[in-house]
mmCIF file as gemmi writes it, N, C-alpha and C atoms, coordinates in Angstrom:
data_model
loop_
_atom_site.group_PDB
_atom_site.id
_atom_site.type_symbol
_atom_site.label_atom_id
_atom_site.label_alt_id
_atom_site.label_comp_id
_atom_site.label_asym_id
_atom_site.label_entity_id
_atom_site.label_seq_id
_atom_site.pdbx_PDB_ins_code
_atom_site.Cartn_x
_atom_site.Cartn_y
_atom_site.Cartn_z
_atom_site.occupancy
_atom_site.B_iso_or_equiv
_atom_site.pdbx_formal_charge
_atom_site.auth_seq_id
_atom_site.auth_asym_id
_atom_site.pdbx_PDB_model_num
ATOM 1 N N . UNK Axp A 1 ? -78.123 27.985 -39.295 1 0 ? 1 A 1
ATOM 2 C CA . UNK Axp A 1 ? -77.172 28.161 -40.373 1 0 ? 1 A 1
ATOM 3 C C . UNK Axp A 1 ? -77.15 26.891 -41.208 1 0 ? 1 A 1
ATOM 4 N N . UNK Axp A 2 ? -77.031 27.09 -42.473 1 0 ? 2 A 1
ATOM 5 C CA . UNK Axp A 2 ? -77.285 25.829 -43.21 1 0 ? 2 A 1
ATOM 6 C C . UNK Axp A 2 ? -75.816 25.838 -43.632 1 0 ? 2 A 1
ATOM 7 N N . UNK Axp A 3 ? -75.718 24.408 -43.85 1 0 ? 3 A 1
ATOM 8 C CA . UNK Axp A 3 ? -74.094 23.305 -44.184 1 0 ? 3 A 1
ATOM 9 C C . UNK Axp A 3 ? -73.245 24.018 -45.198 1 0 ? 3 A 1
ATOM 10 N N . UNK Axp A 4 ? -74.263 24.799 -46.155 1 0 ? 4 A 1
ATOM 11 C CA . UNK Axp A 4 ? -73.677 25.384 -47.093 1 0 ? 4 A 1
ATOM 12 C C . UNK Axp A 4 ? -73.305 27.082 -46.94 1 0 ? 4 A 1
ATOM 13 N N . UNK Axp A 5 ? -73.45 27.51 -45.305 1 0 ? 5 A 1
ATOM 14 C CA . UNK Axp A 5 ? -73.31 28.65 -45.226 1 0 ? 5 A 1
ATOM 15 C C . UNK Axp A 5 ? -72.246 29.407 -45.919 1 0 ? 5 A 1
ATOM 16 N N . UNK Axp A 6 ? -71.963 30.368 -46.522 1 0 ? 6 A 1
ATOM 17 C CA . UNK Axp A 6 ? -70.882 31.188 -47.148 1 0 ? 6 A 1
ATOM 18 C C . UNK Axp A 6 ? -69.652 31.829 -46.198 1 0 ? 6 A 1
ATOM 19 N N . UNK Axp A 7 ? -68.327 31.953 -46.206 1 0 ? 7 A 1
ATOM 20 C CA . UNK Axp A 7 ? -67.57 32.016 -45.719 1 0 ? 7 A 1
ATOM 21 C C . UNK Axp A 7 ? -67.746 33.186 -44.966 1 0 ? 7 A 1
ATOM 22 N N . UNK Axp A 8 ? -68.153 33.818 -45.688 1 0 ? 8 A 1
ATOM 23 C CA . UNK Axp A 8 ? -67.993 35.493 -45.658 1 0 ? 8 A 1
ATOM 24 C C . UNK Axp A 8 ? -69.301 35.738 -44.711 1 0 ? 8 A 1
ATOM 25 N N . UNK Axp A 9 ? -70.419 34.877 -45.008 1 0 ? 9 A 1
ATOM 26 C CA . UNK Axp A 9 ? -71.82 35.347 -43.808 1 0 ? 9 A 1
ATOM 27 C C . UNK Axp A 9 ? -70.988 34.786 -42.6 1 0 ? 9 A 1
ATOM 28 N N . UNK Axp A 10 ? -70.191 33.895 -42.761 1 0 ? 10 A 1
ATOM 29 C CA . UNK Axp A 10 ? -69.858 32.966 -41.032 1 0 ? 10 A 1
ATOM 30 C C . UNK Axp A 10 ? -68.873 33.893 -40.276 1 0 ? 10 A 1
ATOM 31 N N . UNK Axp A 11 ? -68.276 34.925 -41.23 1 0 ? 11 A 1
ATOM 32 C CA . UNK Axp A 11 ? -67.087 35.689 -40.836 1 0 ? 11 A 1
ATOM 33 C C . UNK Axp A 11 ? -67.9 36.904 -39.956 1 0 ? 11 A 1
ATOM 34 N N . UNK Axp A 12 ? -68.858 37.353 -40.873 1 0 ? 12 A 1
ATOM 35 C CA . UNK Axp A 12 ? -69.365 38.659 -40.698 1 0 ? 12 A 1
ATOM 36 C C . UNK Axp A 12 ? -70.407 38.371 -39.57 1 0 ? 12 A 1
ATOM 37 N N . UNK Axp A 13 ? -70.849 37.646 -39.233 1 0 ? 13 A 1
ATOM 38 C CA . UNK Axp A 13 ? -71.899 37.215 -37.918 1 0 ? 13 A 1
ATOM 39 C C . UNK Axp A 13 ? -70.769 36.977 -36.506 1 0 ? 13 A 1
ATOM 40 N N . UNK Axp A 14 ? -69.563 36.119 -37.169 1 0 ? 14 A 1
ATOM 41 C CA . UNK Axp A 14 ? -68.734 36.042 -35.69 1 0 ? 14 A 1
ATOM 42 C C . UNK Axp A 14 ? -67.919 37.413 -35.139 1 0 ? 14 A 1
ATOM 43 N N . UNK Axp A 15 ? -67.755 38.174 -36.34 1 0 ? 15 A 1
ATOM 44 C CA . UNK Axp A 15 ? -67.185 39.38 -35.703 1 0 ? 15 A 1
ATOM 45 C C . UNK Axp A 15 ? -68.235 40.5 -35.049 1 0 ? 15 A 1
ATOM 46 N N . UNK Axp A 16 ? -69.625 40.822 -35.542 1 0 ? 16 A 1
ATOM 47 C CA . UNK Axp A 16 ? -70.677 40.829 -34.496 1 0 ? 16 A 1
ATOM 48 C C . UNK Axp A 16 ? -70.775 40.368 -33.294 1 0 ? 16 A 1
ATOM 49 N N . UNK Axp A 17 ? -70.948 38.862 -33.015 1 0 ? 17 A 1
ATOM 50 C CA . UNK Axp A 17 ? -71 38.495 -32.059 1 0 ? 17 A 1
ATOM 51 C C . UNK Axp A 17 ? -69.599 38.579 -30.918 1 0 ? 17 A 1
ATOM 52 N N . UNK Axp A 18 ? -68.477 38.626 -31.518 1 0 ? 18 A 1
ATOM 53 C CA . UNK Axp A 18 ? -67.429 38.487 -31.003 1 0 ? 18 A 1
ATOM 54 C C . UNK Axp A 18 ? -67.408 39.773 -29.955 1 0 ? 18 A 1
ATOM 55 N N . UNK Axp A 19 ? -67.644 40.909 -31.039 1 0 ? 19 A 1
ATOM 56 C CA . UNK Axp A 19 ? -68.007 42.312 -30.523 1 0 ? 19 A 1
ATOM 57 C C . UNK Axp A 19 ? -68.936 42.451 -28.936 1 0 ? 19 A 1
ATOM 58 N N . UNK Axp A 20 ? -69.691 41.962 -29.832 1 0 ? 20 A 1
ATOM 59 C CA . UNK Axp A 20 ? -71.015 41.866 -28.72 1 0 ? 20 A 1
ATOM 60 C C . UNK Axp A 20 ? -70.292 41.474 -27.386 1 0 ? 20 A 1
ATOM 61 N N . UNK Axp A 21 ? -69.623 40.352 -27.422 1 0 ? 21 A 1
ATOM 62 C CA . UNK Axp A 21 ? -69.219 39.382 -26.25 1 0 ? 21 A 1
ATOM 63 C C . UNK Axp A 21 ? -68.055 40.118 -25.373 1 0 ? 21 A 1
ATOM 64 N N . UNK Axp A 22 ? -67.247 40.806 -26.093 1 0 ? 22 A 1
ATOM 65 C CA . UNK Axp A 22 ? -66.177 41.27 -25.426 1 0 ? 22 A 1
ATOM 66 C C . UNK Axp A 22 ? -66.553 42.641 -25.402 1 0 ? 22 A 1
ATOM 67 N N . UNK Axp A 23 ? -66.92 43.23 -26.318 1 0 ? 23 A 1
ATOM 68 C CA . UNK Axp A 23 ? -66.422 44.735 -26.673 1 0 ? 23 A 1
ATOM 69 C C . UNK Axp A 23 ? -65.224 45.208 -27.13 1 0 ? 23 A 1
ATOM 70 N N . UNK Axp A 24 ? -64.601 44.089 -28.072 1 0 ? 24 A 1
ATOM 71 C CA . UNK Axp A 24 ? -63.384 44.259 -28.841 1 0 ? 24 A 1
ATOM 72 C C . UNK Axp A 24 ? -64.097 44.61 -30.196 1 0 ? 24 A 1
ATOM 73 N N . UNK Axp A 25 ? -64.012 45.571 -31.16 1 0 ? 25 A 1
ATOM 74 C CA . UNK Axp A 25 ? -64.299 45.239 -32.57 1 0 ? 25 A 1
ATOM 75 C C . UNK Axp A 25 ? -63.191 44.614 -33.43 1 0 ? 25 A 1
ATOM 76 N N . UNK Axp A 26 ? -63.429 43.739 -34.364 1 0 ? 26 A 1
ATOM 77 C CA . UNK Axp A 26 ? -62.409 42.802 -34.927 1 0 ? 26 A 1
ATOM 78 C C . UNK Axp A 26 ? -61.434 43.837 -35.961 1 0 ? 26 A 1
ATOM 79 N N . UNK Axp A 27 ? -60.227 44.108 -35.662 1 0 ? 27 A 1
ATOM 80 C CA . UNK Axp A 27 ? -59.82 44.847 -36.814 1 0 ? 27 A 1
ATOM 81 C C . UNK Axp A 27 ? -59.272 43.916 -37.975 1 0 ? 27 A 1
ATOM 82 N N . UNK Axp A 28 ? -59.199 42.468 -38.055 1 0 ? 28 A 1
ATOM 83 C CA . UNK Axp A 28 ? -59.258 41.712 -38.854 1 0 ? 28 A 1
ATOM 84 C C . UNK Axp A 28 ? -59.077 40.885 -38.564 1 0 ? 28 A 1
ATOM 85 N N . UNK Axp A 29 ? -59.821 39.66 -39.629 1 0 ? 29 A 1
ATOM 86 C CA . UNK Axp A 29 ? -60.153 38 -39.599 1 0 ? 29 A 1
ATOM 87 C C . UNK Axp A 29 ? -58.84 37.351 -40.129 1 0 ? 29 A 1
ATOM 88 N N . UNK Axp A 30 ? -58.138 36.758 -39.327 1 0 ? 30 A 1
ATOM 89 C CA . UNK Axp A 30 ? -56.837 36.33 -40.286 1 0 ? 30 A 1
ATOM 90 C C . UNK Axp A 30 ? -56.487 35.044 -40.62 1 0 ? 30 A 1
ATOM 91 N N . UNK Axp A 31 ? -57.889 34.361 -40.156 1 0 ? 31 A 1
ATOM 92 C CA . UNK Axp A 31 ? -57.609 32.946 -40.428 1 0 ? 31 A 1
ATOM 93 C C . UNK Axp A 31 ? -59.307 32.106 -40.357 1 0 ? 31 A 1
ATOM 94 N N . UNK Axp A 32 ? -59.781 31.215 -41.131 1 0 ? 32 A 1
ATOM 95 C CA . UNK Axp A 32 ? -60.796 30.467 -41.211 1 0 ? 32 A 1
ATOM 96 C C . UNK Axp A 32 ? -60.59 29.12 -41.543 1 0 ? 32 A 1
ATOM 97 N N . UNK Axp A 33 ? -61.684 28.338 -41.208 1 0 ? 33 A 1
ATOM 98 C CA . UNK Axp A 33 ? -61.203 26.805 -41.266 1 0 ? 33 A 1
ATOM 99 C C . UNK Axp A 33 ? -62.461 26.303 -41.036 1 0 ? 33 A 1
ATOM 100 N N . UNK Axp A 34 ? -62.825 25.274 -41.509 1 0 ? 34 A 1
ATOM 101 C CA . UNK Axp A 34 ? -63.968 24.363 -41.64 1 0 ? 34 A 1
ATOM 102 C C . UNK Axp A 34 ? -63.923 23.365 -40.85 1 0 ? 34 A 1
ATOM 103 N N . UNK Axp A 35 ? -64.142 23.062 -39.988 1 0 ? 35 A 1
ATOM 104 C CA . UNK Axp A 35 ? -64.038 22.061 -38.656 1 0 ? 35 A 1
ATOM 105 C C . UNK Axp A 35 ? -65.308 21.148 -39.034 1 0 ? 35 A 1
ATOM 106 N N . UNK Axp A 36 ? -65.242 20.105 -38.195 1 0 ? 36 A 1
ATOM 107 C CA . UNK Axp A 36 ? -66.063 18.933 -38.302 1 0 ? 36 A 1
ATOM 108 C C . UNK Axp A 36 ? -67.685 19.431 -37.707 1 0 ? 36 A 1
ATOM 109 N N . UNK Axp A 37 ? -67.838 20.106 -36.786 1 0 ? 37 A 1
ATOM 110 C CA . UNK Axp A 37 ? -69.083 21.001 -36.217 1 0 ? 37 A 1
ATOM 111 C C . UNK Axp A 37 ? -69.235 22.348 -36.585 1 0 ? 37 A 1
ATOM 112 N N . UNK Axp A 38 ? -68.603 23.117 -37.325 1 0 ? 38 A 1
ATOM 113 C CA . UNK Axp A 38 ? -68.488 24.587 -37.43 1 0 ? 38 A 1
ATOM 114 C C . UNK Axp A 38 ? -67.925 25.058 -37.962 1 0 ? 38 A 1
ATOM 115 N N . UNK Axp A 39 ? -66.956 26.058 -37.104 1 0 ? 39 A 1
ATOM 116 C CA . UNK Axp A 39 ? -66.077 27.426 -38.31 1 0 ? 39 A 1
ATOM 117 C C . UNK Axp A 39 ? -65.234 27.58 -37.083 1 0 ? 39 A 1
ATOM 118 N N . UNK Axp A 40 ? -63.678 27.582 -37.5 1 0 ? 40 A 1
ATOM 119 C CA . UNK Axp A 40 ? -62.875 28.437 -36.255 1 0 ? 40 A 1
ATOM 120 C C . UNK Axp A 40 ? -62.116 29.112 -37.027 1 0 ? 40 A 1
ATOM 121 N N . UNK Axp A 41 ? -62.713 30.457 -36.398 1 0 ? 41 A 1
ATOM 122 C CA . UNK Axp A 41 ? -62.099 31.755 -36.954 1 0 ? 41 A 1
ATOM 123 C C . UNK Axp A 41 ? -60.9 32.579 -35.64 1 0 ? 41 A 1
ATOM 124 N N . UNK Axp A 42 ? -60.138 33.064 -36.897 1 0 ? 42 A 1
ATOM 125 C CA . UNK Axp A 42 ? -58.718 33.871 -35.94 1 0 ? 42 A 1
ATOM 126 C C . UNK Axp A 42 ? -59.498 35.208 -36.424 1 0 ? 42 A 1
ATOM 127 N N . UNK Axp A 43 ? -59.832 35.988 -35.177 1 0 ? 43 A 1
ATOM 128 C CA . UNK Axp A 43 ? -59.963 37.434 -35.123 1 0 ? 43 A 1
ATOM 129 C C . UNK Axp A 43 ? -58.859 37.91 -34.509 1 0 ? 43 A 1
ATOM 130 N N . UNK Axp A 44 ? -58.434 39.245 -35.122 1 0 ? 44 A 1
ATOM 131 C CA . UNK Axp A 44 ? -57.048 40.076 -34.194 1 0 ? 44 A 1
ATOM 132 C C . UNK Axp A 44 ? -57.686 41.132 -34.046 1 0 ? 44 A 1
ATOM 133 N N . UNK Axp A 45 ? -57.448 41.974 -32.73 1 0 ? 45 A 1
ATOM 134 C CA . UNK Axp A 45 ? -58.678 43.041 -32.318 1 0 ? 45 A 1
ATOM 135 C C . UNK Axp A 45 ? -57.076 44.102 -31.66 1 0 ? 45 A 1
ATOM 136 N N . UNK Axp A 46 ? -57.387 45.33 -31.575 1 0 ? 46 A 1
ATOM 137 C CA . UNK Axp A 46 ? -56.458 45.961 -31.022 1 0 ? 46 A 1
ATOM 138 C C . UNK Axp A 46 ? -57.225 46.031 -29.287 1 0 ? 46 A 1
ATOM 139 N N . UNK Axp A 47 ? -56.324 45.154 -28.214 1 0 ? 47 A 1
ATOM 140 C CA . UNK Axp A 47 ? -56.98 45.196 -27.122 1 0 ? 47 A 1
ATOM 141 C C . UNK Axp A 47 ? -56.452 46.823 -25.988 1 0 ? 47 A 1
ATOM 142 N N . UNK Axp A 48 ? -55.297 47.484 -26.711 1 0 ? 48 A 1
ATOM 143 C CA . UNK Axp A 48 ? -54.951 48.689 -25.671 1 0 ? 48 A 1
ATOM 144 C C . UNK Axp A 48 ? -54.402 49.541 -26.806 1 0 ? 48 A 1
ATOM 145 N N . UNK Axp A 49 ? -55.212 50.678 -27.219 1 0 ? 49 A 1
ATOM 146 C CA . UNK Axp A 49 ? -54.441 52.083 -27.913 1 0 ? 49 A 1
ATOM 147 C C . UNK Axp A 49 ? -53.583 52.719 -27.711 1 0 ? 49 A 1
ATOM 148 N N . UNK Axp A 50 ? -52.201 52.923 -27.685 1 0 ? 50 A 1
ATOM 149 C CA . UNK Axp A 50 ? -51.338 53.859 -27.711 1 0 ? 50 A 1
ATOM 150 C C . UNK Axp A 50 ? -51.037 54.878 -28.451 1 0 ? 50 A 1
ATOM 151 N N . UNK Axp A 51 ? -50.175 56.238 -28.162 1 0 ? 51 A 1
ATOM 152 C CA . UNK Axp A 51 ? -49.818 56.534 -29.304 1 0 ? 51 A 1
ATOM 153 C C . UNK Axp A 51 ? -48.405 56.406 -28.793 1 0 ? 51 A 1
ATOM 154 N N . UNK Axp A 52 ? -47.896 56.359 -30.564 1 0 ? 52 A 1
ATOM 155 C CA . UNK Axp A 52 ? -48.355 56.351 -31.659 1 0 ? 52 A 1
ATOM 156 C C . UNK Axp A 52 ? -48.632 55.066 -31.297 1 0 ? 52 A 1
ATOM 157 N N . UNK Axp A 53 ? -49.849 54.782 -32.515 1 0 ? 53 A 1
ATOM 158 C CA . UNK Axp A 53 ? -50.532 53.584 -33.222 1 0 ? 53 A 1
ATOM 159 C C . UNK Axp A 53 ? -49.498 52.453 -33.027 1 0 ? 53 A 1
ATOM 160 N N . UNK Axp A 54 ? -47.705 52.598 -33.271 1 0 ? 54 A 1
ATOM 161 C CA . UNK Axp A 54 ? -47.143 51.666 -33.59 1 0 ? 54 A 1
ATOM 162 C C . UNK Axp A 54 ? -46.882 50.69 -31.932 1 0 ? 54 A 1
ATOM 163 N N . UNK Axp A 55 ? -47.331 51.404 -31.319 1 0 ? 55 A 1
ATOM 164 C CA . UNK Axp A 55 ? -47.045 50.724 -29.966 1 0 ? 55 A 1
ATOM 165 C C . UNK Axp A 55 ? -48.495 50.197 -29.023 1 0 ? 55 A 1
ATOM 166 N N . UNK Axp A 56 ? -49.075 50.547 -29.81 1 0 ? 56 A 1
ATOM 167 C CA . UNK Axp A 56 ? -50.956 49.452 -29.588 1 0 ? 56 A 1
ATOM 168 C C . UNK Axp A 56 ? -50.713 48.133 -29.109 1 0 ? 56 A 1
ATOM 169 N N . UNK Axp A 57 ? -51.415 47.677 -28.587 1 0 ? 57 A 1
ATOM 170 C CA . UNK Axp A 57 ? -50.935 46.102 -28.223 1 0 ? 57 A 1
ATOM 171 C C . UNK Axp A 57 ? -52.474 45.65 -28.892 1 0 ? 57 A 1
ATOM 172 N N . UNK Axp A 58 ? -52.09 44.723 -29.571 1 0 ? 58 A 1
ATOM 173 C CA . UNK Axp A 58 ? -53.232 43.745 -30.205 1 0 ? 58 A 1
ATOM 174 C C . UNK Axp A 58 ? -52.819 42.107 -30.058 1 0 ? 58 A 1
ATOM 175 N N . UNK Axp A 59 ? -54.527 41.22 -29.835 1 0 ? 59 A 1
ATOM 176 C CA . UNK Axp A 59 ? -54.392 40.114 -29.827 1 0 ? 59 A 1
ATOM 177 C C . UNK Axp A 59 ? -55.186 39.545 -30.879 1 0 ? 59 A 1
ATOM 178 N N . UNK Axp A 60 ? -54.97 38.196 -31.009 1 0 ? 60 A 1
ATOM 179 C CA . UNK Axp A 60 ? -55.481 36.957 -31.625 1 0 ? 60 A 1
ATOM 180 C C . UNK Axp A 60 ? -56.073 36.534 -30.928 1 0 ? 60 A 1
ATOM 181 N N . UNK Axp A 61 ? -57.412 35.88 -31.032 1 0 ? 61 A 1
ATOM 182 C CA . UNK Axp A 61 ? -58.218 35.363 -30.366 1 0 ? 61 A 1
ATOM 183 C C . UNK Axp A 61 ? -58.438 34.133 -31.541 1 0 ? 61 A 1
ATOM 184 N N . UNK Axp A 62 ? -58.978 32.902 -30.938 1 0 ? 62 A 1
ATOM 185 C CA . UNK Axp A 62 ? -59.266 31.809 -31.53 1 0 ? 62 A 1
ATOM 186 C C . UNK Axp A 62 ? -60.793 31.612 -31.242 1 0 ? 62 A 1
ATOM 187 N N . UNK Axp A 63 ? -61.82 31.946 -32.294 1 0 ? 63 A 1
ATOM 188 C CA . UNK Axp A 63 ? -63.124 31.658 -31.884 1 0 ? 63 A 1
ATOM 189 C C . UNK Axp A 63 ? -63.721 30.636 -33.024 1 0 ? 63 A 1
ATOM 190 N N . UNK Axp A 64 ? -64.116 29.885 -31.862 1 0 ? 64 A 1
ATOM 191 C CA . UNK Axp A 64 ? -65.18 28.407 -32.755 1 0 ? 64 A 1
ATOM 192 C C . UNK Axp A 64 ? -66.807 28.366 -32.724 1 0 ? 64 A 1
ATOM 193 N N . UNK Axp A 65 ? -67.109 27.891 -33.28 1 0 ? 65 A 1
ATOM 194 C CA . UNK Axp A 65 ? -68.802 28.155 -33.576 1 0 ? 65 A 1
ATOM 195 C C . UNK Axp A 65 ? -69.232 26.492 -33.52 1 0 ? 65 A 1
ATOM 196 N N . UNK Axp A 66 ? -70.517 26.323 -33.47 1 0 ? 66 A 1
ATOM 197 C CA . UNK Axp A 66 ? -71.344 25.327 -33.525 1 0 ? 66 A 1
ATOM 198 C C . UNK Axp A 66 ? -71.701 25.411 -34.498 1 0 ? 66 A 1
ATOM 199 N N . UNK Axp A 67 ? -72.703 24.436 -34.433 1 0 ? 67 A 1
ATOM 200 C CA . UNK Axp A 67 ? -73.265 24.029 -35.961 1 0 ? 67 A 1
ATOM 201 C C . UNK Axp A 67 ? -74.557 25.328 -36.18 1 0 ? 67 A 1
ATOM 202 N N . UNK Axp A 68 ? -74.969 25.87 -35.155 1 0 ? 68 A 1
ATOM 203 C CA . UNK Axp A 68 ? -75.766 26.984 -35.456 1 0 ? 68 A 1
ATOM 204 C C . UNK Axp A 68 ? -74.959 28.234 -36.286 1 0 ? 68 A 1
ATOM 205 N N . UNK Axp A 69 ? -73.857 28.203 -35.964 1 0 ? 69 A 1
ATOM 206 C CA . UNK Axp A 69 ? -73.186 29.477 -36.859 1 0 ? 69 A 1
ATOM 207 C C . UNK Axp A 69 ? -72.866 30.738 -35.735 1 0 ? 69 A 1
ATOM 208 N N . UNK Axp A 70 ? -73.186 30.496 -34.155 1 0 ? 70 A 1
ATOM 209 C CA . UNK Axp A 70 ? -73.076 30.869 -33.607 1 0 ? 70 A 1
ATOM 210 C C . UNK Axp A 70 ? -71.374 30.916 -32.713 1 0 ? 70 A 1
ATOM 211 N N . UNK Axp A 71 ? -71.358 31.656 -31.938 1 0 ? 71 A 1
ATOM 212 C CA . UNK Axp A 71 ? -69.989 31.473 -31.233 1 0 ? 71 A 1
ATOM 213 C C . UNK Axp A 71 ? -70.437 30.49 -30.324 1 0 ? 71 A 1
ATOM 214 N N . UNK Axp A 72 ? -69.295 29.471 -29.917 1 0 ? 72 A 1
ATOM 215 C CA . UNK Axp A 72 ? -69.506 28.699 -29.044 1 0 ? 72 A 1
ATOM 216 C C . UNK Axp A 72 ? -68.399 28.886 -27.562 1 0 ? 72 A 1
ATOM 217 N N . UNK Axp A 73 ? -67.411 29.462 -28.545 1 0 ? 73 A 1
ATOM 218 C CA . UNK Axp A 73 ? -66.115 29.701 -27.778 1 0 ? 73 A 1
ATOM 219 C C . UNK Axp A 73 ? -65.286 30.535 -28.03 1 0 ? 73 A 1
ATOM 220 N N . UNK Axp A 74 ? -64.09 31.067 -27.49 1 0 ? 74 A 1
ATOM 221 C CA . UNK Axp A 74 ? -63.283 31.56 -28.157 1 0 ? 74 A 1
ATOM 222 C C . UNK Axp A 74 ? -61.995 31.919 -26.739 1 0 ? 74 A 1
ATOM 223 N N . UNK Axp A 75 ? -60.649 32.332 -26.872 1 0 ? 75 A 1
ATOM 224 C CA . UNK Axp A 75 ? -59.158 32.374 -26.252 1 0 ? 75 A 1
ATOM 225 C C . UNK Axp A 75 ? -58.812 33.163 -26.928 1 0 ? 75 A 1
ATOM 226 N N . UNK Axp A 76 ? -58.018 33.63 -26.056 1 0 ? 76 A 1
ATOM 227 C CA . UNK Axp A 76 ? -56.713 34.421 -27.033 1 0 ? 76 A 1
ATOM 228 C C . UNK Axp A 76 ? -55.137 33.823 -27.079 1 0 ? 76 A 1
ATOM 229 N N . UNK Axp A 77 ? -54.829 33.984 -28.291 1 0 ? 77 A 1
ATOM 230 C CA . UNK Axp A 77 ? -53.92 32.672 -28.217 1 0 ? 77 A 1
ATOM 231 C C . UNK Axp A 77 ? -53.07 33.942 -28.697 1 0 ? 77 A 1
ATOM 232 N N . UNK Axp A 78 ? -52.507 34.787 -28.728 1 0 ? 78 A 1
ATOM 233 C CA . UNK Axp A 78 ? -51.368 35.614 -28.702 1 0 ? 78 A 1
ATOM 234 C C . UNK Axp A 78 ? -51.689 36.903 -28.173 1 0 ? 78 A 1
ATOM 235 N N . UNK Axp A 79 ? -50.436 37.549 -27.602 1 0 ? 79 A 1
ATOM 236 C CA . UNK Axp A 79 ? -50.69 39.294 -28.036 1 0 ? 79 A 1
ATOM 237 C C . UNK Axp A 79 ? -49.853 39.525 -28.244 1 0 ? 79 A 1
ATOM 238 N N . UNK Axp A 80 ? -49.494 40.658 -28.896 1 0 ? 80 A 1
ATOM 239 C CA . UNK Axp A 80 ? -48.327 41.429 -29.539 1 0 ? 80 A 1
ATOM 240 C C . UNK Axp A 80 ? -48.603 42.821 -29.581 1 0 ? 80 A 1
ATOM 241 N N . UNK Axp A 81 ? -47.743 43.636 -29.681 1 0 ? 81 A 1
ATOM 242 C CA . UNK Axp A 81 ? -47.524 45.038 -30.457 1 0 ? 81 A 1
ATOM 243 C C . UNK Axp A 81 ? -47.66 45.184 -31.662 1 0 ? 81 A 1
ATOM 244 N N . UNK Axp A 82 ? -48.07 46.208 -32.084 1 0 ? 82 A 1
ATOM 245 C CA . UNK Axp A 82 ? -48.644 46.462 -33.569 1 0 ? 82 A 1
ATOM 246 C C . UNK Axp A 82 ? -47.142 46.823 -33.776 1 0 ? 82 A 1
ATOM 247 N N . UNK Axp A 83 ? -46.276 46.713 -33.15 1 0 ? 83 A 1
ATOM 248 C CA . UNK Axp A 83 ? -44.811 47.561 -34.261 1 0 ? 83 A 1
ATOM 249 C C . UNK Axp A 83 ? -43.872 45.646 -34.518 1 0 ? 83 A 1
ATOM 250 N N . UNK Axp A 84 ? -44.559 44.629 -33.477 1 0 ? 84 A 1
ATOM 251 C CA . UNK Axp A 84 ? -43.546 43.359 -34.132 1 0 ? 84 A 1
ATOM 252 C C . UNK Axp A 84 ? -44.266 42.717 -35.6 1 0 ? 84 A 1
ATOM 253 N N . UNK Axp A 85 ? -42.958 42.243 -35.951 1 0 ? 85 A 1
ATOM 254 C CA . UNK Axp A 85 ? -43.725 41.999 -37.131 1 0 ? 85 A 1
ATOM 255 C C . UNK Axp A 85 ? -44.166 40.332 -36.971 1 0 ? 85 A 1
ATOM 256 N N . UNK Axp A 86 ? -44.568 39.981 -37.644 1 0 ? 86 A 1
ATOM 257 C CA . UNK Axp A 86 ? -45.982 38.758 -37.935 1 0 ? 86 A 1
ATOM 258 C C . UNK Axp A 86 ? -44.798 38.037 -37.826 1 0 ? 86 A 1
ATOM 259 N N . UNK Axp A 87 ? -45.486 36.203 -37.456 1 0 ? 87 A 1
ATOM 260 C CA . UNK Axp A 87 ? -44.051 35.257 -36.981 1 0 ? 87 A 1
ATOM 261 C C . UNK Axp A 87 ? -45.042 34.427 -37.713 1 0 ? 87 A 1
């Protein structure tokens, strides 16, 4: 990955890989940041379906990359219900 990679290729490769790694698909990127080695991206994935929808439990995960553009890491740093609202 070159220095000048585009936000949007670094987004769209970690939610692939993220996929890949867990078998969560990302239902959205809610946070990016330019770190001194990489990219740390906030993916929120719905980790358990309910119905209704409003009682799903979804997390935040915190994933960081290397200088390849690759995942290097990643946690989940919350979970919640899809019915609380955002803090």
């Amino acid at each position: 990955m070159s220095a000048v990679e585009s936000a949007a290729t670094v987004v769209a490769r970690v939610r692939e890989q993220f996929q890949e790694l867990t078998g969560l698909p990302a239902a959205m990127v809610s946070g990016l940041t330019r770190v001194e080695d990489g990219w740390q991206v906030m993916v929120d994935v719905v980790e358990v379906r309910r119905i209704p929808d409003t009682a799903s439990v979804l997390a935040t995960y915190r994933v960081g990359t290397g200088p390849s553009g690759d995942i290097a890491g990643y946690e989940r740093v919350r979970r919640f219900s899809r019915s609380e609202s955002a803090s």
